[in-house]
N, C-alpha and C positions, 0 to 999 in steps of 0.2 A: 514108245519113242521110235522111228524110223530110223534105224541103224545099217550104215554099210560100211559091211567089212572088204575093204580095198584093196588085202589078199585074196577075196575067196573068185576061184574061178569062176562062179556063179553071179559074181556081183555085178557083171554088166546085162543079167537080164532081172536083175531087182530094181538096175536103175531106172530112174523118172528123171526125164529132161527138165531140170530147174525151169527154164527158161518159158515152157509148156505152160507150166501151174498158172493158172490166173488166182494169183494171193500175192500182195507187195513184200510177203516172205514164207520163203522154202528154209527150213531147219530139219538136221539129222543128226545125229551122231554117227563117228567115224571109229572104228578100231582095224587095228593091225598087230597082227604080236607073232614070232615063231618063224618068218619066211624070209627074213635076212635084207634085201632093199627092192624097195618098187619101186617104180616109175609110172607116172601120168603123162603121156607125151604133149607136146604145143597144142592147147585147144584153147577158145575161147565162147565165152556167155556172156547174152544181149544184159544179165546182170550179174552186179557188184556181187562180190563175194568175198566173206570173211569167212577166215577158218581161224579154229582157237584149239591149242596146242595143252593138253589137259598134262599127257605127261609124252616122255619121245622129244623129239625134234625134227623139222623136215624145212627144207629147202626148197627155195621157188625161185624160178630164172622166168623174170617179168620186164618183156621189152625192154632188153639192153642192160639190169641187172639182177643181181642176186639178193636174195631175201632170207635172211637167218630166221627159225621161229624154235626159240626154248619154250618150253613149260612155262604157262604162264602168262604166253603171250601168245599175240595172233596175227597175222596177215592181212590187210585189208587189197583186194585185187580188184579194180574199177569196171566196169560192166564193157566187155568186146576188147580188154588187154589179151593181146597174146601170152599165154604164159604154158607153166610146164613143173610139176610138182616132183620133187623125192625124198621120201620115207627110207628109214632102216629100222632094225629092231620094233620094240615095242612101243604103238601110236596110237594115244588115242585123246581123242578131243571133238569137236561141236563141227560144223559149215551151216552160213546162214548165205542162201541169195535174193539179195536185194533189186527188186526192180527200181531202176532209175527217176522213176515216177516220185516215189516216195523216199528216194536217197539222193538231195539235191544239196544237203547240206554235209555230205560225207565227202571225205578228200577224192581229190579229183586224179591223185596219184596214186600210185602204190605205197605202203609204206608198211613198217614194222609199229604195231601198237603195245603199248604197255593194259592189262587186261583185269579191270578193278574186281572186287569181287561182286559189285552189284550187276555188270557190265555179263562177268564170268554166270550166275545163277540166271540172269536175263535169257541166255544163250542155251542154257541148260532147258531151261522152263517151253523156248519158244521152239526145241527140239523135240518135247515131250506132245506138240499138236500132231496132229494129222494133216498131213499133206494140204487136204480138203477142208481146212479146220473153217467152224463158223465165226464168220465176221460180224463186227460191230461189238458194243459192251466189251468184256473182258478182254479178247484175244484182240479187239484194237488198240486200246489201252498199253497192253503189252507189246505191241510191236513198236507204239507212237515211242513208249519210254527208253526202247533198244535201242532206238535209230538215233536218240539224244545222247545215250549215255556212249555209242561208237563215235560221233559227232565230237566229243569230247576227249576221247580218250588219247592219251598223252601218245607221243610217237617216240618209239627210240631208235635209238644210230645201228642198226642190225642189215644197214645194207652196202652192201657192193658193187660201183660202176663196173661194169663189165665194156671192153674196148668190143669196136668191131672191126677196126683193124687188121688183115690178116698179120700182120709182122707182128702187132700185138697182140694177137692174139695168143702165137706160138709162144710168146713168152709166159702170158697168163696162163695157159694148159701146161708148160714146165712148172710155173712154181707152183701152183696145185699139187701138183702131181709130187713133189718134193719139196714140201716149204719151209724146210731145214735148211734149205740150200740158201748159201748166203752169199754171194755175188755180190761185186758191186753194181752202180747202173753201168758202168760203162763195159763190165762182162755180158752181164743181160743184155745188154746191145749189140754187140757183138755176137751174140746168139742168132740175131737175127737179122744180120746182116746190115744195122742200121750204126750211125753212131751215134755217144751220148746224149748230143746238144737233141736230136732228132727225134729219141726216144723221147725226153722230157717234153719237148713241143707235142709228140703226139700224146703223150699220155695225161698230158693237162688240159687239150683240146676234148679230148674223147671220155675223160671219167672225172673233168674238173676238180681234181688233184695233184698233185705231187707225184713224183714215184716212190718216196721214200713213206709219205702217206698213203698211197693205194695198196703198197705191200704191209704196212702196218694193218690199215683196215682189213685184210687179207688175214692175216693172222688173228682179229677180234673176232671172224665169224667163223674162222675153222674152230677156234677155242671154244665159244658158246656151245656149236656144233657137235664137235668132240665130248663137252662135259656133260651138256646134255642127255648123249647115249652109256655115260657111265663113265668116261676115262679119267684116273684119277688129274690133279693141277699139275701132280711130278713130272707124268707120261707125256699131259699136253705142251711142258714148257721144254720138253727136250723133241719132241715130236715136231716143234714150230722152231728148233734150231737155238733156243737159248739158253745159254752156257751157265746158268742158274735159276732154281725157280723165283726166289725173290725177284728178279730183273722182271721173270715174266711177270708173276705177281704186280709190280709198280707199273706195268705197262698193261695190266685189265683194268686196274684200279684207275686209270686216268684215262683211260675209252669210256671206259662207265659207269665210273663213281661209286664201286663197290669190286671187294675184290672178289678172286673168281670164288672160292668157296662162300661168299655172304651171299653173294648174286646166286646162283643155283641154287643155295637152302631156301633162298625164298620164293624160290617156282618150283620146289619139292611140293608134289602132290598131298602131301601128308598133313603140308604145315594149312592155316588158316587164311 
């Protein structure tokens, strides 16, 4: 299986330009463990690229937003999206790039995928060829069945508009930066020299929400985020500024339909 390790100082002359391969898919496996947080800066490929999130968590800022990806799930990034990836801790999971020839039926966005398990060994199996694998018979078969079962797979709510804004912008890099912090809008506004009514117009113009909903979303993806790399639900519902975990608790549970400890167990590497 072609494996690259996205700490190792060496792995930028192991790399092979996806884009290069003439095969409708490029598959490897990816690990990272021991080196604390990387970065992939703004780059982009003539193709679609999925990456599948085995165990870890990492973040993708894709044209204007943010992209959650827990264990279990994957990122679908459309082929010459600008984007820009970051890992922490222990990562490891699949990348497949798709040339646009043969992925006409995959979303035409970015989005957060939910990652079945035939979807998940698909990925597995099409990382185990060779670069140069032979076409036709089996290894077509296998890539036709990938492209149907990604075609398919369910999308979940794991993203964040990100404003471009500069006045918004200053506000979104505050509450990141402390998203305990609990302001009202009309303090946040005030931050930035704007006032309320002004905030709200921009910020419904620019991330087609709310502010009381963008700061909610804001807290679903730091929490995934967080629980992901280990933090327990206690740490993330005080670390996100709420004054009890049950509160937090009924406020994962109705982002997305399972509370935080169901939701993680079942992107535990472990389980089935």
């Amino acid at each position: 299986m072609p494996i690259l390790n996205i700490a190792d100082a060496d792995a930028e002359d192991d790399w092979i330009e996806p884009d290069d391969v003439p095969r409708p898919i490029v598959a490897f496996g990816a690990a990272m463990e021991g080196v604390g947080e990387v970065e992939i800066d703004h780059h982009r490929h003539r193709k679609g690229q999925i990456i599948l999130v085995q165990q870890g968590a990492l973040s993708c800022e894709v044209e204007g937003g943010l992209w959650i990806v827990p264990p279990r799930s994957a990122i679908w990034i459309p082929g010459d999206a600008l984007h820009a990836i970051k890992a922490s801790g222990a990562l490891v999971g699949y990348n497949a790039f798709i040339d646009p020839d043969v992925g006409a039926a995959l979303p035409k966005t970015c989005c957060t995928v939910s990652v079945t398990p035939l979807l998940r060994e698909l990925l597995t199996r099409a990382a185990h060829l060779p670069y140069l694998y032979e076409e036709g018979g089996a290894n077509s078969r296998l890539v036709a069945v990938l492209l149907d079962e990604l075609a398919d797979a369910r999308v979940e709510d794991l993203h964040l508009p990100m404003p471009t804004d500069p006045r918004l912008r200053k506000i979104v890099d505050a509450m990141m930066a402390a998203p305990a912090a609990r302001g009202t809008l009309d303090s946040w506004a005030r931050r930035a020299g704007l006032s309320g009514r002004t905030l709200m117009r921009l910020i419904a113009r620019e991330t087609g929400m709310s502010f009381g909903r963008w700061r909610q979303q804001l807290g679903v993806v730091l929490a995934v985020k967080w629980l992901a790399e280990g933090a327990s639900i206690q740490a993330v519902a005080a670390d996100l500024g709420y004054e009890s975990t049950p509160s937090f608790v009924t406020m994962f549970r109705k982002a997305l339909g399972a509370s935080p400890g169901r939701y993680m167990a079942e992107r535990h590497p472990a389980r089935g």
